[in-house]
C-alpha positions, 0 to 999 in steps of 0.5 A, spaced: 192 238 783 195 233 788 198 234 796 206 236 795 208 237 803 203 237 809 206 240 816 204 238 822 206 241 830 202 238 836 199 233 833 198 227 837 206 224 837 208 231 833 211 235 838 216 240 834 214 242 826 215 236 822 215 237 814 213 232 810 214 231 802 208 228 798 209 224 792 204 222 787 205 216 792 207 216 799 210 211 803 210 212 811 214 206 814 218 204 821 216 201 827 210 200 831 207 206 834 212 210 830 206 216 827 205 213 821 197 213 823 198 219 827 199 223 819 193 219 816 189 222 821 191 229 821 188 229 813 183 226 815 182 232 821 181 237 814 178 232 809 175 225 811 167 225 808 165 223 815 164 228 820 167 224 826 174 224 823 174 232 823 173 233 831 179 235 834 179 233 841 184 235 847 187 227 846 188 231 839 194 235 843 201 234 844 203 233 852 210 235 852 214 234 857 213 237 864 205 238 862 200 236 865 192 233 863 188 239 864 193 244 868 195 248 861 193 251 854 195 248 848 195 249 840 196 246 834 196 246 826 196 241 821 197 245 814 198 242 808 199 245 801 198 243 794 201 244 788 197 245 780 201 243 774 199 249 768 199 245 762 202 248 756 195 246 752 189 248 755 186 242 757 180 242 763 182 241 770 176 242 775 180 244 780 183 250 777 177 254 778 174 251 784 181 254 788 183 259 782 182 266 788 186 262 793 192 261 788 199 263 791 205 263 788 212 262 790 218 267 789 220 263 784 215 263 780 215 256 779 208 253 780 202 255 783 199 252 790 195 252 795 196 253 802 189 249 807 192 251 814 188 247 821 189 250 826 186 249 833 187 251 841 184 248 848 183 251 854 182 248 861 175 251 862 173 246 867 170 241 863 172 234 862 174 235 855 176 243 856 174 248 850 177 246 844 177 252 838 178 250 831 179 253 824 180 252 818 183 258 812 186 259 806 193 261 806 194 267 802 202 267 803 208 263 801 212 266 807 213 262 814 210 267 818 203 268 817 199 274 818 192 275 820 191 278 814 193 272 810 189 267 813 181 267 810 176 262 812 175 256 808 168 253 807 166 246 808 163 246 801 169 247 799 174 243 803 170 238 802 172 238 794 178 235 797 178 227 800 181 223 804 179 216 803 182 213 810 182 203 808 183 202 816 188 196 818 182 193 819 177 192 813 170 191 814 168 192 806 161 189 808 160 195 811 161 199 805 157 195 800 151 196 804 146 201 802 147 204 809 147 212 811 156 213 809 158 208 806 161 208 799 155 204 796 149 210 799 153 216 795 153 213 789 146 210 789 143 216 792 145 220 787 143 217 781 137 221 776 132 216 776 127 218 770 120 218 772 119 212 766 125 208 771 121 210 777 114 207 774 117 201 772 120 200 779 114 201 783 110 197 778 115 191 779 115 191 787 107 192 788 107 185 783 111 181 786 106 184 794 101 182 790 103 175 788 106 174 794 100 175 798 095 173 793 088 170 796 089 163 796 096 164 799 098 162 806 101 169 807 094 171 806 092 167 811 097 169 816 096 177 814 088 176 815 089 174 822 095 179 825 089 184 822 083 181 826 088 180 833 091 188 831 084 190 831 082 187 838 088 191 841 087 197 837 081 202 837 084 208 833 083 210 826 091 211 824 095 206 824 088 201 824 091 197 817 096 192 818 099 189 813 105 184 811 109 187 805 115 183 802 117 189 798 116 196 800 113 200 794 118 206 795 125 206 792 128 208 797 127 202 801 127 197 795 134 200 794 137 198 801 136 191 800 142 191 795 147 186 797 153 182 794 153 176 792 160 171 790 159 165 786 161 159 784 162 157 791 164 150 795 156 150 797 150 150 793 149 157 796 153 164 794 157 167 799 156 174 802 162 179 803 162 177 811 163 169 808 169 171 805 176 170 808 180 176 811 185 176 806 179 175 801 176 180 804 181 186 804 182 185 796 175 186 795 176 192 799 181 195 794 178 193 788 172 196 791 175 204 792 178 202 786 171 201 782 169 207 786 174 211 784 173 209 776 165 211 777 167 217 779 172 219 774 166 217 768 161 221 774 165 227 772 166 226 764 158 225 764 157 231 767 162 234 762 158 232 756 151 231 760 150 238 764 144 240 764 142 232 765 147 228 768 146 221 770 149 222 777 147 228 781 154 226 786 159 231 784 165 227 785 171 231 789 177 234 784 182 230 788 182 223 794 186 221 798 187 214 798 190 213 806 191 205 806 193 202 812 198 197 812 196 194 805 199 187 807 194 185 812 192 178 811 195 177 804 199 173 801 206 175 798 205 173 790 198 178 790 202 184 794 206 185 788 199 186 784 196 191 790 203 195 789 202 195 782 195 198 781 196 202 788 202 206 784 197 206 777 191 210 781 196 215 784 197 217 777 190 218 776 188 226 776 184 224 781 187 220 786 194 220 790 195 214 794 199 214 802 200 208 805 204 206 811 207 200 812 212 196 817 212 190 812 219 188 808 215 185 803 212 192 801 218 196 802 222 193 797 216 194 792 217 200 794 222 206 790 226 209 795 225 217 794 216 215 796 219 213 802 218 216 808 221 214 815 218 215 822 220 214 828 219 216 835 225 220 838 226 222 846 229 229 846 230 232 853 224 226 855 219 228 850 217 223 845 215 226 839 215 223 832 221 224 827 220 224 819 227 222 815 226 222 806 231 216 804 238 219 801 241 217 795 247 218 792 246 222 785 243 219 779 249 221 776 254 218 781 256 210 780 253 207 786 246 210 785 243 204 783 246 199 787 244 203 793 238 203 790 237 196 789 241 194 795 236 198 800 230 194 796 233 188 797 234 188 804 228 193 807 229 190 813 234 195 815 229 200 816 225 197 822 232 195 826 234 198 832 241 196 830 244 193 823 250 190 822 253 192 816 257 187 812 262 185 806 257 180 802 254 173 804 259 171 808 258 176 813 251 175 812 251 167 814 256 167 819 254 174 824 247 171 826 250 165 829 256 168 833 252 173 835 247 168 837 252 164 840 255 170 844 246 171 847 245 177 842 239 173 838 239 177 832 231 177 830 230 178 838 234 183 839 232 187 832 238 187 828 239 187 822 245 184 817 246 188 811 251 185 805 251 191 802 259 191 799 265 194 802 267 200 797 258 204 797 258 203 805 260 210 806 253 211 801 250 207 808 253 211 813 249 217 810 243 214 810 244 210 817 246 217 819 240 221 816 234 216 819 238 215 825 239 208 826 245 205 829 249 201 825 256 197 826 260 195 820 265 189 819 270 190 813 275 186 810 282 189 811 284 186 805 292 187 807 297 187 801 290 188 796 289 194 792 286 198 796 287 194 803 291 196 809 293 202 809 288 204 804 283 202 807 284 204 814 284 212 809 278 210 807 274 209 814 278 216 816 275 220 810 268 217 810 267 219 817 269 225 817 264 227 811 259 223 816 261 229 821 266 226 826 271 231 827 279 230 824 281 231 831 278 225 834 281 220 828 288 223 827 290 226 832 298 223 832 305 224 837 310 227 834 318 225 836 317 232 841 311 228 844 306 233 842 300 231 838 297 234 832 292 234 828 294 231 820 291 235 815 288 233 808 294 232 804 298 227 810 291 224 810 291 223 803 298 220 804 296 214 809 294 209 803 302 210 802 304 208 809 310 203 808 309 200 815 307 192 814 301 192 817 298 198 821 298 197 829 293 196 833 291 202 836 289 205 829 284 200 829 282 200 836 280 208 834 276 206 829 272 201 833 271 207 837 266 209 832 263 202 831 267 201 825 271 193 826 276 190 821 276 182 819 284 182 819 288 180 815 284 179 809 277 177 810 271 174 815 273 167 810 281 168 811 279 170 818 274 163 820 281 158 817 285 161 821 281 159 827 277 153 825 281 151 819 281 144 822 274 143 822 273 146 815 278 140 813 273 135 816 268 137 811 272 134 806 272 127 803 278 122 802 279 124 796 278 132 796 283 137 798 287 141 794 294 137 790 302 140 790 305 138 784 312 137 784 320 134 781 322 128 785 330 127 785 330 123 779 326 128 774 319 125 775 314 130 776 309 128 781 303 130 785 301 129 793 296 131 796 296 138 801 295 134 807 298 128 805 304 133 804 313 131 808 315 137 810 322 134 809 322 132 803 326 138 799 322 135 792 316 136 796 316 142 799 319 145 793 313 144 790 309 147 796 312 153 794 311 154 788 304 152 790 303 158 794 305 163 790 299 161 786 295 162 791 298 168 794 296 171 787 290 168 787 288 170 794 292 177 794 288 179 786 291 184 781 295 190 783 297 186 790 303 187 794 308 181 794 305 178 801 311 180 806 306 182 811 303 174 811 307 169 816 309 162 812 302 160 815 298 165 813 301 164 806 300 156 807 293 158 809 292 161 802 292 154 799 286 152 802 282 159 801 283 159 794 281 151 794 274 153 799 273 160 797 276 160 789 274 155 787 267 153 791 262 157 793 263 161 800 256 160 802 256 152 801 263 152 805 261 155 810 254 152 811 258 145 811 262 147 816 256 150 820 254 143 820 260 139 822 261 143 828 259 144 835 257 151 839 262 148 844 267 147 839 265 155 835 266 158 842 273 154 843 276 159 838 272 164 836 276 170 833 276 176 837 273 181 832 265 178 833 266 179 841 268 186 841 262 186 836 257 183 840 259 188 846 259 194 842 251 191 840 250 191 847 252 198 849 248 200 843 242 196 844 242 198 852 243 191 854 251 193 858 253 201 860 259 204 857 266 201 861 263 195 864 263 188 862 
């Protein structure tokens, strides 16, 4: 049995229904007050163990817009729905027959389930806190619309055979440990069947140790006497008239409260309590505290199994609990989160357990497979606030791309707590963008904004998942004019991919006839576009496309793109003796070689051997399946020389840090290229910093 799907409606930030799908485990992201605990608590209304947690209050209530505290009535519920797994072999499930009578199954036929529906009115009675009417039933229907006659009211005795185990933030386990009334350590002491021999032996111990603390001779004697003798001068009735000092109570009960937990070895002499413990100390003993919890229970029930007419527990553990850890990451350090993710993943394969966590941290997301992540956020819909859940969308297990969007998505989680990400090409990108945006006032850590690498050929798979979790993106791509698949192609690529991401036709390809009319290309003519013989598209295909936050580093690359603007400053980078070499026949036949930079322009010898030497690097620069380079100036082609020797034959990140570090912020600002300003601008409008049309 395990929690496949709770809906929730007027819940706290829940304004409209929301459905969310459970997996074994669970993961609630997204930024601060986005909902995640909202859904934590909505479980704990049905199931937490602690009576408190299950109070609706009218704070419970979603306000929407318009509304005012105390003015209307309002209702709403929290359902939630679990399935059961009929094993082939007959094997024993305590769930099965505790839920049996309230099973429904769905027209498929597929598995049965159960339906638990919360449901909960206020009404302003004058009261400060209004009337608050709720209930709990038993669905007994698998349609949307409920009936009166499909709902039956659900026992506590039985609710409470489901729980909810809510690990707050904050983890005090020295609350937990201590034999007090609740905590995790009282259920299962309390519970325990102590034979009458273990009772005797107990009580037995405690009075001689009384008896040897307060022996005749001793000096607690003496203090006891005297407490007696000044009790009796102010005390003349005959209850109450003994006044003696005990070390131990001889009842179990209060022995037991004296349990307590001590660490050692220690830096001190003295062993250290939980309380002693540092935070992130502290919250690890807390999971491996409802860990053992859970362990006990599981050999609790098996006990019972083999044991019923005597169990050595009186406790009947619950047939499913809920882990509902907060923010798990809290206080620990980064090589134990990995462990935590680890044991947390196997107690959700438990039968007894299933774990949700929620979390805004990198470092468990990307621990983290993308289908158990479920993305909230707050959305403001004709000015009401209300929390919004997205599941991750991949693309098919049969399709290529499958597992380098999984494995990009996880690299990179960052990208679910942006308020705006930029999508990039590769590590070029994701070196360059942060200081010119940075450069231009757009900081990027301050401004929420990721930079995602994630290669240009999957970026239409980002697109649907940025779509679908609504989160603003802006995408850089290589033009790669004259490489196979760039310019033109490229330009249909974009095209295409919008339009599969719900941008209408006629807002992209739109086009004058020679009548000076427009229409609309259909599918076939879009297919043709790759196959446009135009050199180099024309400005205005571009400036379309940056309407829909998609720009181009032109010609080829953001590498290319950085030469022809700061080409002097990356050979500043060079040594004396670095620098790529042109080699050549001198008017005798001899073969020679001169440095590029060293190069005479009139010497046909040597510029015969320059080009020569850029046809190499056309090639190089160009790849396979690339066109003959008629688009390129003589400059640009010159230019190749030089993005083969940094960009080919060394590492593009070490280049480019290189050069970072040569170069002033006044110089950079000097020749910036035009494509990272417009960049910033349209960050700007997204982010609300600018209105749309103003500088």
């Amino acid at each position: 049995m395990k929690l496949t799907k709770v809906i929730i409606n007027n819940f706290r930030s829940f304004g409209e229904e929301q459905v969310i799908e459970f997996n074994n485990q669970t993961v609630l992201i997204g930024n601060n007050s986005s909902g995640k605990t909202t859904v934590l608590q909505a479980l704990s209304k049905l199931f937490s163990d602690k009576q408190s947690d299950r109070i609706i209050r009218k704070s419970d209530f979603h306000l929407p817009k318009g509304s005012r505290p105390g003015e209307n009535a309002r209702n709403l519920f929290i359902e939630t729905i679990f399935e059961f797994d009929i094993p082939d072999v007959p094997s024993y499930d305590p769930a099965i027959p505790l839920f049996f009578e309230h099973f429904t199954v769905s027209q498929d036929f597929v598995k049965p389930f159960l339906r638990i529906r919360l449901e909960s009115s206020w009404e302003d009675d004058g009261t400060v806190e209004g009337s608050v009417d709720t209930q709990i039933y038993y669905i007994s229907s698998d349609e949307d619309t409920i009936r009166d006659e499909d709902k039956h009211h659900a026992p506590r005795k039985d609710l409470d055979k489901i729980r909810v185990f809510y690990v707050p933030a904050s983890r005090t386990p020295e609350k937990e440990i201590g034999n007090t009334s609740g905590s995790m350590l009282s259920r299962l002491v309390n519970s325990i069947n102590w034979t009458e021999d273990e009772i005797h032996e107990i009580t037995d111990k405690i009075e001689e140790l009384n008896n040897t603390f307060l022996s005749e001779t001793g000096a607690l004697s003496q203090i006891n006497q005297e407490i007696q003798k000044s009790w009796e001068l102010y005390h003349e009735d005959n209850r109450f008239s003994q006044a003696e000092l005990t070390i131990n109570s001889s009842e179990m009960a209060a022995a037991l409260r004296q349990i307590a937990l001590k660490f050692s070895p220690t830096t001190t002499e003295e062993a250290f309590t939980v309380s002693d413990l540092g935070d992130g100390l502290r919250s690890i003993f807390y999971f491996s505290l409802v860990d053992s919890i859970l362990d006990i229970e599981l050999q609790i029930t098996k006990d019972r199994e083999e044991n019923p007419d005597n169990p050595r527990f009186k406790l009947i553990p619950p047939v499913l609990t809920i882990l509902a850890i907060e923010e798990p990451e809290n206080h620990i350090a980064p090589h134990h989160i990995g462990k935590l993710v680890k044991r947390f993943n196997q107690l959700s394969n438990n039968d007894n357990s299933q774990v949700i966590l929620t979390s805004h941290s990198p470092a468990i997301v990307k621990r983290i497979e993308p289908e158990d992540l479920r993305y909230l956020r707050i959305e403001n819909s004709s000015g009401d606030s209300q929390t919004i859940i997205s599941d991750i969308k991949l693309p098919k297990e049969t399709q290529e791309s499958y597992k380098y969007i999984k494995g990009a998505i996880q690299a990179y989680p960052e990208l679910y707590f942006a308020k705006l990400v930029i999508l990039g090409e590769g590590d070029s990108e994701e070196l360059l963008l942060p200081k010119f945006f940075d450069l231009l006032g757009k900081e990027i850590d301050s401004s929420q904004i990721s930079i995602v690498p994630l290669g240009g050929r999957h970026v239409n798979y980002f697109w649907k998942l940025l779509n679908a979790l609504r989160i603003p993106h802006i995408t850089l791509l290589d033009f790669d004019n004259e490489r196979y698949g760039g310019g033109w192609g490229r330009i249909q690529y974009v095209i295409k991919q919008l339009i599969i991401n719900g941008v209408a036709k006629e807002r992209l390809v739109t086009v004058s006839t020679k009548t000076g009319e427009d229409r609309v290309l259909v599918d076939n003519e879009i297919d043709e576009i790759k196959d446009w013989k135009i050199d180099r598209p024309n400005e205005q295909w571009l400036k379309m496309l940056e309407k829909f936050n998609v720009f181009f580093s032109a010609p080829l690359d953001i590498d290319f793109l950085m030469l022809q603007h700061y080409k002097v400053h990356y050979l500043n980078t060079l040594s004396p003796k670095e620098g790529p070499i042109v080699s050549y026949t001198d008017s005798n036949g001899d073969g020679k070689k001169v440095k590029l930079t060293d190069l005479d322009y009139f010497d046909i010898s040597q510029f015969e051997g320059l080009r020569n030497r850029i046809e190499e690097a056309k090639r190089a620069t160009l790849k396979d399946k690339s066109g003959p380079g008629e688009s390129f100036t003589f400059e640009e082609k010159e230019l190749m020389i030089w993005y083969q020797y940094f960009f080919l034959g060394r590492g593009k990140p070490t280049t480019h840090m290189q050069f970072l570090s040569y170069i002033s912020d006044d110089e950079l600002r000097g020749n910036l290229p035009p494509v990272f300003k417009k960049m910033v601008k349209c960050a700007e409008k997204i982010l609300g910093d600018v209105e749309d049309g103003k500088e």
